[in-house]
C-alpha positions as a Markdown table, in Angstrom:
| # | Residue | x | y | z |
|---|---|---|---|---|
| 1 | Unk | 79.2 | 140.8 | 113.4 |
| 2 | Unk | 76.0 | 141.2 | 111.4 |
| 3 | Unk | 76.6 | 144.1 | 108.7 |
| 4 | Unk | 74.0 | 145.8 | 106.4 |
| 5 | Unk | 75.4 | 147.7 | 103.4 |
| 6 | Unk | 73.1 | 149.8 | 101.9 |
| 7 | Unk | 74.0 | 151.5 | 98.4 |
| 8 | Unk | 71.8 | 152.4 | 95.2 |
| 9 | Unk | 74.8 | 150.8 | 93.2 |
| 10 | Unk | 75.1 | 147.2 | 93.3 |
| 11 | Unk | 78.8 | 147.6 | 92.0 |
| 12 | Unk | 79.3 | 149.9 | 95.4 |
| 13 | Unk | 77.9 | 147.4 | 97.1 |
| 14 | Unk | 80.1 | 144.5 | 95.8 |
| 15 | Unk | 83.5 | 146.8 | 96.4 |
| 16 | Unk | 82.6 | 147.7 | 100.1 |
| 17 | Unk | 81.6 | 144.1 | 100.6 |
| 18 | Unk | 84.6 | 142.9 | 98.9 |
| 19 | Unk | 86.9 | 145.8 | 100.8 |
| 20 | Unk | 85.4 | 144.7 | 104.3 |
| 21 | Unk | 85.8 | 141.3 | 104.1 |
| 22 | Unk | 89.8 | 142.0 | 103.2 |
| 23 | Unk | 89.7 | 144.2 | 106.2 |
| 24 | Unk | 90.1 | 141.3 | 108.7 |
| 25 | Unk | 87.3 | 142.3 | 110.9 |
| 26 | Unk | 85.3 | 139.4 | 112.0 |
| 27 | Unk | 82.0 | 139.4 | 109.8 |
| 28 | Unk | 79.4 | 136.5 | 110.4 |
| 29 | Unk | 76.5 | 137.8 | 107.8 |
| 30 | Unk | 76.3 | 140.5 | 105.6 |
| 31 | Unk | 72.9 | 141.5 | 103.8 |
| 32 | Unk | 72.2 | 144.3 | 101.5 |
| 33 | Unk | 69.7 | 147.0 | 100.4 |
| 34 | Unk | 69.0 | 149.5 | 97.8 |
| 35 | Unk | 68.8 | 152.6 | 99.6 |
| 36 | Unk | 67.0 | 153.8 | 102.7 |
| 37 | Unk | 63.7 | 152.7 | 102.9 |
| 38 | Unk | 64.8 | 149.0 | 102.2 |
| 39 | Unk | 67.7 | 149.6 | 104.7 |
| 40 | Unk | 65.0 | 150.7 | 107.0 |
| 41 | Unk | 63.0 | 147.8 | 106.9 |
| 42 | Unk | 66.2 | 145.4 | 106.9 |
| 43 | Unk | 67.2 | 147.1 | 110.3 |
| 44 | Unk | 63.9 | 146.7 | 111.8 |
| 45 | Unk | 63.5 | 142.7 | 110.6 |
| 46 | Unk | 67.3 | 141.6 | 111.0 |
| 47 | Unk | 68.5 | 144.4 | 113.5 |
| 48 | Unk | 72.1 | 144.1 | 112.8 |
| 49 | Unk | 75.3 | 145.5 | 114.4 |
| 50 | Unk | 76.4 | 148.3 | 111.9 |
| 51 | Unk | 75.2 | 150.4 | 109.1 |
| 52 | Unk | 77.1 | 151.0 | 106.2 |
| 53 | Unk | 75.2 | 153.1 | 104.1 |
| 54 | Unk | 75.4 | 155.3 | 100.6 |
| 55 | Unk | 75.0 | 159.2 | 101.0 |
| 56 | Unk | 73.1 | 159.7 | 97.7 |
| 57 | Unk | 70.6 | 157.7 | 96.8 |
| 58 | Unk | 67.0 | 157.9 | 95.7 |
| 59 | Unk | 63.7 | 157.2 | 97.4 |
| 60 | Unk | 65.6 | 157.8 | 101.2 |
| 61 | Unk | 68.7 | 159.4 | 100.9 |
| 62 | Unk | 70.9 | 157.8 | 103.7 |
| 63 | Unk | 70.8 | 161.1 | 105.7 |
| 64 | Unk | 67.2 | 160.2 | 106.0 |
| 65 | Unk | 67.8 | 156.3 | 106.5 |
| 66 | Unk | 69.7 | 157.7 | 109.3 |
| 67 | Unk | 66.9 | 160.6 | 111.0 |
| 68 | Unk | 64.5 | 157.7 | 110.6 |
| 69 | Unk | 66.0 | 155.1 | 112.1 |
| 70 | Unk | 67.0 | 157.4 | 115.4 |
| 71 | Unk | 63.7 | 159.2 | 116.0 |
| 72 | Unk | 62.4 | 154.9 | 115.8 |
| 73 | Unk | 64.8 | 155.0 | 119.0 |
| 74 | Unk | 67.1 | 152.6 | 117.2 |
| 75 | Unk | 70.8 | 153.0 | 118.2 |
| 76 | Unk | 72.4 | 150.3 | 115.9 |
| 77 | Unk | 75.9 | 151.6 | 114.7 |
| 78 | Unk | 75.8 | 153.6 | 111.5 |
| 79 | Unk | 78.2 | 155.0 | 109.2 |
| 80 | Unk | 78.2 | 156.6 | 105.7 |
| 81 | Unk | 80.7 | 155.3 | 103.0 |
| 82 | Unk | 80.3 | 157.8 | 100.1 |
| 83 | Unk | 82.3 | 160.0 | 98.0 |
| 84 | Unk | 80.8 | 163.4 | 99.9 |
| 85 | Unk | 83.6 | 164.7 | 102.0 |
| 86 | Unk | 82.3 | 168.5 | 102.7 |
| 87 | Unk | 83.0 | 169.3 | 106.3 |
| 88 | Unk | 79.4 | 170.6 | 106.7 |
| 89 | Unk | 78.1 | 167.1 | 105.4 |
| 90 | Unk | 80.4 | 165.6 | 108.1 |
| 91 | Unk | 79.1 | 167.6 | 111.0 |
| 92 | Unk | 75.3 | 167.0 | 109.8 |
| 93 | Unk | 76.1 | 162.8 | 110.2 |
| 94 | Unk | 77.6 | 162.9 | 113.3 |
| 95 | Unk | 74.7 | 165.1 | 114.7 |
| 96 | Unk | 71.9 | 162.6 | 113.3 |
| 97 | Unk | 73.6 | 159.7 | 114.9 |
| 98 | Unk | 76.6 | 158.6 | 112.4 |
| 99 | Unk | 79.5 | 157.0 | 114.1 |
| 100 | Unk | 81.7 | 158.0 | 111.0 |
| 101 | Unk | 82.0 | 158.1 | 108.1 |
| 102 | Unk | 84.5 | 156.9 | 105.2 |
| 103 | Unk | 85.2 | 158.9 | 102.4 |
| 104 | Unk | 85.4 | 157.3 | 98.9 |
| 105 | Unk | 88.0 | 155.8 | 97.8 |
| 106 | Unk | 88.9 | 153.4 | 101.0 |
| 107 | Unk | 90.9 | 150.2 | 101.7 |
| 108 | Unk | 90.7 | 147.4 | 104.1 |
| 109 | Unk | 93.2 | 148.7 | 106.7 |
| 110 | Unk | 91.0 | 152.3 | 106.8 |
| 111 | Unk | 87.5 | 149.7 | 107.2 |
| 112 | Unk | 89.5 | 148.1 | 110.3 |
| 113 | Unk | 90.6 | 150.9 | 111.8 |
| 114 | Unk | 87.6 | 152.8 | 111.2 |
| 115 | Unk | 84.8 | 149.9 | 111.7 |
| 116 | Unk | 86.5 | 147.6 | 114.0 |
| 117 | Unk | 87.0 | 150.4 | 116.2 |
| 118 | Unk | 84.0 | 151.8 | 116.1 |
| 119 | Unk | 82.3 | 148.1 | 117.2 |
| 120 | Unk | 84.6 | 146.8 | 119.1 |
């Protein structure tokens, strides 16, 4: 599985890498980005499996990352990893496309169940 994390924070970054590699699902490249227009562009060159991307974060927010990369007609899996847990801000990512999303703080049993489901 090819996995794109996308996070303003390169310390967020490092944790979900390090927290989805302990997960045990079966990851064969992993590439980041710096928030939604560079996630954007990393879809569109390396097109891989799932999303994991940042709520907040400036230039595209990853609401936006998300809108985007549907209305492209791009169906790759995405879901948000951020500490925003509002139920509103729930229903607004699954409408735009999200296949989840994981509420800050996580673990690698909650990534497997979660992720591994979701591309299995």
């Amino acid at each position: 599985m090819r996995v794109l994390v996308v996070d303003d924070s390169k310390a967020m970054r490092m944790i979900v890498i390090r927290t989805l590699r302990q997960s045990g699902v079966h990851i064969d490249e992993i590439r980041e980005a710096e928030d939604g227009a560079e996630g954007l562009a990393a879809v569109q060159e390396w097109h891989p499996d799932v999303v994991l991307s940042d709520w907040n974060m400036p230039n595209m927010t990853g609401i936006e990352f998300l809108t985007a990369l549907r209305a492209s007609g791009d169906t790759t899996t995405f879901g948000f990893v951020t500490s925003e847990s509002a139920p509103a801000m729930r229903e607004q990512a699954l409408a735009a496309g999200a296949s989840f999303l994981l509420v800050k703080p996580f673990n690698g049993e909650r990534f497997a169940e979660v992720v591994g489901a979701t591309v299995s």
